[in-house]
N, C-alpha and C positions, 0 to 999 in steps of 0.2 A: 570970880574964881572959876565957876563951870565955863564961861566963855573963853576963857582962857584957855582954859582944860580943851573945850573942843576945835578950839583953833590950833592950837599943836599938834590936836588931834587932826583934823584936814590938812594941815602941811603934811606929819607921816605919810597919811592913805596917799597922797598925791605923790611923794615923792616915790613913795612903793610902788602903787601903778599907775606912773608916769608913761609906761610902754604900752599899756591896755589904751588910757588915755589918747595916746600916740595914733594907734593902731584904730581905734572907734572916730577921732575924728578924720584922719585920713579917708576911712570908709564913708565918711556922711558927706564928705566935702570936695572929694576926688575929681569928680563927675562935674561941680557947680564953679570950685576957682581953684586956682593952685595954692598949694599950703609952704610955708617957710619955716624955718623955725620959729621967727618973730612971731608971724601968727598964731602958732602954739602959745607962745608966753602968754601974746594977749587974751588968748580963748580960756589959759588955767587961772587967768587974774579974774577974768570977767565971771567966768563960772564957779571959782569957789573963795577969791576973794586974798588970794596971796598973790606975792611976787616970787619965782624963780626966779632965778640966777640963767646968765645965758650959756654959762657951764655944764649947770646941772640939764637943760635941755639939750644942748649938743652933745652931752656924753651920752645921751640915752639913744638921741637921734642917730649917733656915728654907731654904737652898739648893734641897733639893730638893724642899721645898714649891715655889719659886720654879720651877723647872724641870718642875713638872707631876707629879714620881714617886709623890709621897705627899699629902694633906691631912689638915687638922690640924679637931678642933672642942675645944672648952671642956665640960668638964663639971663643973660646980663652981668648982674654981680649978685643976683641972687640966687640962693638954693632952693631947687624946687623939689619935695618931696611926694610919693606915690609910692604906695603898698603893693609888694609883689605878690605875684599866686600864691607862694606859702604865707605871705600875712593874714591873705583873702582868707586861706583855709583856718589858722589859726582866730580872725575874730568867727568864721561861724563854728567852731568848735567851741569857743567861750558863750557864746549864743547859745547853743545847744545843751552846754553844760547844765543851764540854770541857776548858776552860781549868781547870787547874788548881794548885797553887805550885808541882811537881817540874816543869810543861811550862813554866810561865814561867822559872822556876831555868835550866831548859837553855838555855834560847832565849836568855837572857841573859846566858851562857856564854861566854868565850872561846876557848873551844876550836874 
């Protein structure tokens, strides 16, 4: 039952910051190969053990195209994605913040 419990609970967190997600691996992997969406899928399977949907990743991907964080070009038949100056600035703003799960946990705490 508690695995249960925190498996539902890692799909939430993932589907919540799927854009953080986004935006952190972009930044780590920019520079070493290009990233797709596919890639994302495979990097939120491998790291936390679920499957998205290729919906749920393109809606977030085309979003924050939309919002200015990342842009996309074509290479071949694939989309290649890369973080623009305002994404740059937004992950070291989250960087800086300190925000991290045990400071949100508490804050979100009843106690």
């Amino acid at each position: 039952m508690e695995e249960d419990f925190l498996s539902k609970l890692t799909r939430r967190m993932v589907n919540a910051f799927m854009d953080i997600i986004i935006l952190s691996k972009l930044e780590i992997t920019e520079r070493e190969s290009e990233v797709t969406g596919y890639n994302l899928m495979k990097l939120i399977n491998k790291k936390f053990n679920i499957l998205v949907g290729t919906g749920t990743v393109y809606a977030v991907l085309y979003s924050m195209e939309r919002k200015g964080l990342i842009c996309s070009s074509l290479k071949g038949r694939r989309r290649i994605y890369k973080l623009t100056d305002q994404g740059e600035q937004v992950i070291q703003s989250l960087s800086a913040s300190n925000l991290t799960s045990s400071n949100l946990i508490e804050a979100l705490s009843l106690n």
